[in-house]
N, C-alpha and C positions, 0 to 999 in steps of 0.2 A: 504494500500500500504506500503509493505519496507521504511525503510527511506531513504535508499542510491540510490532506483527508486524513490523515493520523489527528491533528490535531485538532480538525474542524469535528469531528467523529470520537472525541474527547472531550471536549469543552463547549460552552456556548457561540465562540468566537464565527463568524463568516469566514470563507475563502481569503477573503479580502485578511481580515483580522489575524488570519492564523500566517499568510504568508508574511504580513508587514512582522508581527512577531518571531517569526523565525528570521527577516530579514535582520530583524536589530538582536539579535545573535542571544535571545530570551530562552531558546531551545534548544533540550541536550538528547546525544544518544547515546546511549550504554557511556557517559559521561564528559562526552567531546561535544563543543558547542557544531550545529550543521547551521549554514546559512543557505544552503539552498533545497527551497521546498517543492525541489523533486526526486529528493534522495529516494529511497527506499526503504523502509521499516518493518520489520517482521514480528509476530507475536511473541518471539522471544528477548526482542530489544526492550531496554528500559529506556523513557522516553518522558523526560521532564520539559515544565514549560516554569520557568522562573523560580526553578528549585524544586517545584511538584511535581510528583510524579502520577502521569498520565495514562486512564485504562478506558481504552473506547467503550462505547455502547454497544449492549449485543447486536448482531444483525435481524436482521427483518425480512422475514418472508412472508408475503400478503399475497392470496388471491385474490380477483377481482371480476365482477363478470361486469365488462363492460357494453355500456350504452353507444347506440350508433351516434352520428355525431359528433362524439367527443375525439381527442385525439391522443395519443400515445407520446404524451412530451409532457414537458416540468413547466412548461409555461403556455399561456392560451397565445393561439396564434389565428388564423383563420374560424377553428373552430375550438372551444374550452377545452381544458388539459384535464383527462379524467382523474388527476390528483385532486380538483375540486372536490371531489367526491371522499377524499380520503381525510377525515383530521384524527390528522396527527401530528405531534413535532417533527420538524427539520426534515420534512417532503422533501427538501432540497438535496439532500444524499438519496434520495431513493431512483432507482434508475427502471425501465420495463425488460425483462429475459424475453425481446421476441414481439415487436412492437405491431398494432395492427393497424390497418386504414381505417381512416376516420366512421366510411359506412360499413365498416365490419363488426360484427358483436362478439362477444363470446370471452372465454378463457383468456386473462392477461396475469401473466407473474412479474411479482414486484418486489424489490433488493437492494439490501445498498450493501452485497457480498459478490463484487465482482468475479470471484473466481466459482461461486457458486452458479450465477448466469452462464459463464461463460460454457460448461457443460451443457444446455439446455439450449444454447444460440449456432455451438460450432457443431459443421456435417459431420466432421467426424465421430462425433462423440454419440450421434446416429438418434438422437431425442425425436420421438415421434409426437407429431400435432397431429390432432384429427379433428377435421372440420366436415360440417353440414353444409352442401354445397345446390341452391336452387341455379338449374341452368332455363335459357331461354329457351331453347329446345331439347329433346330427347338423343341422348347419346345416340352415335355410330355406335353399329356392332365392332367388336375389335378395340374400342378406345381401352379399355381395361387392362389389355395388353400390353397393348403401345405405354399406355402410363407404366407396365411392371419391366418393360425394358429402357425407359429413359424417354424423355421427350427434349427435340431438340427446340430452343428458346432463341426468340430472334433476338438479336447480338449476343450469342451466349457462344462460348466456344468450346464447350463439353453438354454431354445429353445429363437432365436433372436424372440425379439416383431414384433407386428401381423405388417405385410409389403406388400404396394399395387402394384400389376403385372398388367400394361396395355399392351396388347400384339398390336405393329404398324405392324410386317410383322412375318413370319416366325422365324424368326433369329434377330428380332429386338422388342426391348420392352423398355418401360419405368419402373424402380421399385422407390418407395417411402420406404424409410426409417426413419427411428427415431433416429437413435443409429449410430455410428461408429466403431463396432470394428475394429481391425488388418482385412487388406483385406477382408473384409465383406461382398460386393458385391459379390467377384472374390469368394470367400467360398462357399458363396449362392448356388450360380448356380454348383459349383463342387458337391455341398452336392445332387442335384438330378441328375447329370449326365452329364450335362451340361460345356463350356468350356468359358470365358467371350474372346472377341478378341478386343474390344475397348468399351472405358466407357468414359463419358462426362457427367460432371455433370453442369445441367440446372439450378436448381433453390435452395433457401435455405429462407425455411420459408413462405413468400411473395415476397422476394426480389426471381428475375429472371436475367439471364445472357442478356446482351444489349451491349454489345461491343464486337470487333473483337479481335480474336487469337493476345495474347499480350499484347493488351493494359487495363486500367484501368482506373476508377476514384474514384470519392471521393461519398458515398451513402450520401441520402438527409436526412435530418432530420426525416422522417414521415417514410424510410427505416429502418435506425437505432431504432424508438421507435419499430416499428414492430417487430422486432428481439429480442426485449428486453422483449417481452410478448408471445414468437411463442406457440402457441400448435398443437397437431395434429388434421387435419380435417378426418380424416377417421377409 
């Protein structure tokens, strides 16, 4: 972790506050002043701010089901930042594992344990999302294929990993995924002909969506290890 998220994740202080403090040489690591707060700090350093010593706030794992509309950022921009919806202190460390579009509902994980997200955002690590997917028309026969061998994505220079199509109605399906690219889903289904008209995303990993439009709370302990180990089942 930064030092000045060390410190801002420690104390009351803002960004602003923690860096000017480490500037004027306030802050120690394992007993050497640092002045610059992009060092790096690890849970085993000891890490004073003007003699005191310093122990962050636990981290924070929040699901959220969110509302269309809203947007996946810390700040309102076009459309309000679905942290509106959340009070709590110091929103400002909290970051989304996996951000959606604005007219997308469903499942959003929320963290201020970067290396926690990071499991749950990167292909490798193979985290499956699974979304409810209304098309404007009725699949091609074969599309269910095509998505279990890769689909190629315009400006893309590799085919998306192998992706599960459960087909619930004509016009309605579930896909599993691995990966997030830039509109990914909505791609998907453009790339064989197809037009997405509402998307909802249900589950992520193990952990599944259990609350109503809006609201959120905090995942359990045996949620969060889960998320910390996902791989793909199919």
């Amino acid at each position: 972790m930064r030092l000045d998220k060390f410190v801002c994740k420690s104390t009351a202080l803002s960004r602003e506050g923690a860096t000017d403090a480490i500037h004027k040489g306030a802050v120690s690591v394992n007993g050497e002043v640092v002045t610059n707060e992009k060092a790096q700090v690890h849970e085993n350093n000891t890490v004073t701010l003007s003699g005191e010593t310093l122990r962050p706030r636990p981290f924070r794992y929040i699901l959220m089901n969110k509302p269309a509309g809203t947007i996946c950022s810390n700040v309102d921009e076009v459309y309000p930042s679905l942290f509106n919806l959340i009070e709590l202190d110091n929103t400002e460390e909290l970051h989304i594992a996996g951000r959606l579009d604005a007219d997308t509902t469903g499942l959003v994980l929320i963290t201020d344990d970067g290396h926690w997200s990071f499991n749950i955002t990167t292909p490798t690590k193979h985290c499956e999302k699974v979304y409810r997917v209304g098309l404007s028309r009725p699949l091609r026969d074969g599309v269910a294929r095509q998505f279990e061998q890769g689909i190629q994505l315009q400006g893309e220079n590799q085919l998306t990993l192998p992706a599960k199509l459960e087909i619930i109605g004509p016009q309605d399906v579930y896909l599993t995924i691995t990966e997030g690219k830039f509109h990914q889903v909505k791609r998907m289904f453009s790339a064989v002909g197809n037009r997405v008209i509402s998307l909802h995303r249900e589950r992520i990993g193990n952990v599944a969506l259990d609350v109503e439009v809006g609201h959120w709370r905090f995942l359990t302990d045996d949620e969060v290890a889960s998320l910390a180990t996902s791989s793909r089942h199919f």
